[in-house]
N, C-alpha and C positions, 0 to 999 in steps of 0.2 A: 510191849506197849509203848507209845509214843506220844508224850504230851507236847503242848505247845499251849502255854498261857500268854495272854495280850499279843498274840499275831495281829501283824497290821492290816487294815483294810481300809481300803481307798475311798475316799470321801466321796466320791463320784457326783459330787454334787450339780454340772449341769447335765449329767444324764439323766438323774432323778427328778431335776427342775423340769427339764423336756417335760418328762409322765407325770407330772402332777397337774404342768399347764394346761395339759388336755384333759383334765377336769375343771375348766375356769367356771361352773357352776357349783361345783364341791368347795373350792379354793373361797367363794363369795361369801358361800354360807358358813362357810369356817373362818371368816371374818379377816380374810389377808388382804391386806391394801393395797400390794405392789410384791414384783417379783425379787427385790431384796426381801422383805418379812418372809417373804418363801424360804427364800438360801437361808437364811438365819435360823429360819425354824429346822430345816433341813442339817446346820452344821450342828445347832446347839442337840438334835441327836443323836448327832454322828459322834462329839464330844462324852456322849455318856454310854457308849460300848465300851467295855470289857470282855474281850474276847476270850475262848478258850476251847482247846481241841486234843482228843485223846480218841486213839485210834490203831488196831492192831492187825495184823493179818493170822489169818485163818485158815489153816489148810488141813484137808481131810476131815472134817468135822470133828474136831478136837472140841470144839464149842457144843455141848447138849442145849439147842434153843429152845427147843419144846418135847417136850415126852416123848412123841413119836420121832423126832431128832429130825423133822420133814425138811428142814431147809437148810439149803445147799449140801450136799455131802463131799462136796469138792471145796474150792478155793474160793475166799472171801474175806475185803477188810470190813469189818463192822467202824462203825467212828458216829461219837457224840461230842454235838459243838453247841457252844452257850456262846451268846451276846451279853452275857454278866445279866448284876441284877438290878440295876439299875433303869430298866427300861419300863418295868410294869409301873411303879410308882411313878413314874412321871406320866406313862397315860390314865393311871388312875387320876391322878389330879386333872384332868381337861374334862371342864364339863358341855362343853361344845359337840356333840355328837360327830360333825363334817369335820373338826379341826383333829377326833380322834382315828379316824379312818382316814385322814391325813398321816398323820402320824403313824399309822400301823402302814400305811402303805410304805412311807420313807423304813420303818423298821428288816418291811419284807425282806426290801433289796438289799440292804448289808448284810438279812442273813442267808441271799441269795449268795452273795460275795463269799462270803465264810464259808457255806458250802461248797461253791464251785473251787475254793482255795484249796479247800481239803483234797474235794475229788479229783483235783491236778497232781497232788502229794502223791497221793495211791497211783495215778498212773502212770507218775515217774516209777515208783518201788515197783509196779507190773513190768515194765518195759525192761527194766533193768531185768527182771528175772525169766525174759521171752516168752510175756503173757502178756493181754490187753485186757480192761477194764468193759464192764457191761454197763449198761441202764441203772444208775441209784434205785434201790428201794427200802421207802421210806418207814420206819417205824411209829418215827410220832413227828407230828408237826403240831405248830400251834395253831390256835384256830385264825383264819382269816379275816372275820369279819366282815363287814362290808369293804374292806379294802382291797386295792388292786394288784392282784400276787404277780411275782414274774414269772413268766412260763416254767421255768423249772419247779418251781415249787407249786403251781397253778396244776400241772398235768402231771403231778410227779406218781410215779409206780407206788401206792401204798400195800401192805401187807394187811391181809382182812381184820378187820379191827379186833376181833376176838383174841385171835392168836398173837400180835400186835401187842396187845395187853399181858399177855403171858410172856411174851418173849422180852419186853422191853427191860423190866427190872433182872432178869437174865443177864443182857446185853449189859447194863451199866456195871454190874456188881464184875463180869468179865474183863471190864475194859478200865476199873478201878477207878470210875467216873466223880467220885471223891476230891480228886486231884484237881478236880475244874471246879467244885462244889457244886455241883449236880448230883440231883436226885431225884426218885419219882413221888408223889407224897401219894395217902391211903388212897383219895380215888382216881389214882390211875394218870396224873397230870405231872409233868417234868416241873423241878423248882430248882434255879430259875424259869419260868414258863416261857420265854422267847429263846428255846433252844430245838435241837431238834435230834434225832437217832434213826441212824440210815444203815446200809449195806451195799457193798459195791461187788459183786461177784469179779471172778477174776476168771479167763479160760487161755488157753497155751494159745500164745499167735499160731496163726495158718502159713503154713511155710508159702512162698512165692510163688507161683503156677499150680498149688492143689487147693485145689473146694475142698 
C-alpha cells in the first residue's frame, strides 16, 4: 500500500477561470463583479485542499470485492483520494445557490487533478512492470450537482451502483484508507465527502508487430 498525504496540486487557476467565464450568466447571478473576485474565489479554494492518496496493486484477485469475486481476476490498482475536509463546510456556508455550483465546479477540477495525479502514479508502476493501464473505473464519486464536471469525471466508467455499494467499504478497509481519514459512513457516502474510489485495471503490453 502506498500512501501520499498533502500531494501538491496545481492551482490551475486561469484554466479554471477560462471554464467558469463561460458561464458569465452563472458568474452574475453568483454575484462576482469582476474576473479578480473570480481568481480570488477560485485561490481561497484552492488554499483549503488537503489532499490525500492511498493506493495498492492487485494481482490475481487476491482482493475478494464481492462474493462472487466478479471483478477483475487479473491485475489492478484499486486507489482512494480525499480533497481533505475542509471543502463541505465552506460550501455549506454559501447561501447563493449560482455562487455554490461555482464553487463545486472550481472543486471538480482539482479533484480532476488528484485523480489524474494518481492515475499517472499507476502508469509509471504499469510501465515499469511491461503492462499498460486501462479506462478508471469509478466506485464512488461525489455528487455533481448542478455543476460543470470535467470530462473525466463527466463520462467516467462507473461500476453499477449496487455492487459499488458492496464493494466500496471493501475497497477502503483493503487499501487501509484510515491513513487519509477516509471513510464510508452508514448510508453509503464517503467522509470526507469530496473524495472519490476508482480502479485502474492493468493488462501486459502488446509486444511490437503482434495484435
Amino acid at each position: 500500500m502506498r500512501k501520499i498525504k498533502r500531494f501538491k496540486i496545481a492551482s490551475r487557476q486561469r484554466e479554471i477561470l477560462r471554464k467558469l467565464l463561460r458561464e458569465l450568466p452563472l458568474l452574475r447571478r453568483a454575484g462576482f463583479a469582476s474576473e479578480q473576485e473570480v481568481t480570488a474565489f477560485i485561490l481561497a479554494i484552492f488554499n483549503l485542499l488537503d489532499p490525500g492518496v492511498v493506493y495498492e496493486f492487485n494481482q490475481d484477485a487476491h482482493w475478494e470485492l464481492d462474493e462472487q469475486n466478479v471483478l477483475y481476476k487479473e491485475m489492478f490498482s484499486g486507489c482512494a483520494v480525499t480533497l481533505g475536509g475542509q471543502l463541505e463546510p465552506f460550501l455549506n456556508q454559501i447561501a447563493n445557490e449560482d455562487r455554490k455550483t461555482a464553487a463545486m465546479t472550481v472543486i471538480l477540477e482539482f479533484l480532476k487533478s488528484a485523480v489524474s495525479f494518481v492515475a499517472d502514479l499507476v502508469k509509471e508502476q504499469a510501465q515499469k512492470e511491461e503492462c499498460e493501464t486501462l479506462e478508471l473505473q469509478f466506485v464512488y464519486l461525489p455528487a455533481f450537482g448542478a455543476a460543470a464536471a470535467p470530462k473525466l469525471l463527466r463520462e467516467a466508467v462507473r461500476l453499477e451502483h449496487a455492487l459499488a455499494q458492496k464493494v466500496l467499504p471493501v475497497m477502503l478497509e483493503k487499501l487501509n484508507a484510515e491513513k487519509i481519514d477516509l471513510s464510508v459512513s452508514e448510508n453509503g457516502t464517503l467522509v470526507p465527502g469530496i473524495s472519490t474510489v476508482f480502479l485502474i485495471p492493468w493488462q501486459k503490453s502488446r509486444k511490437k508487430g503482434k495484435k
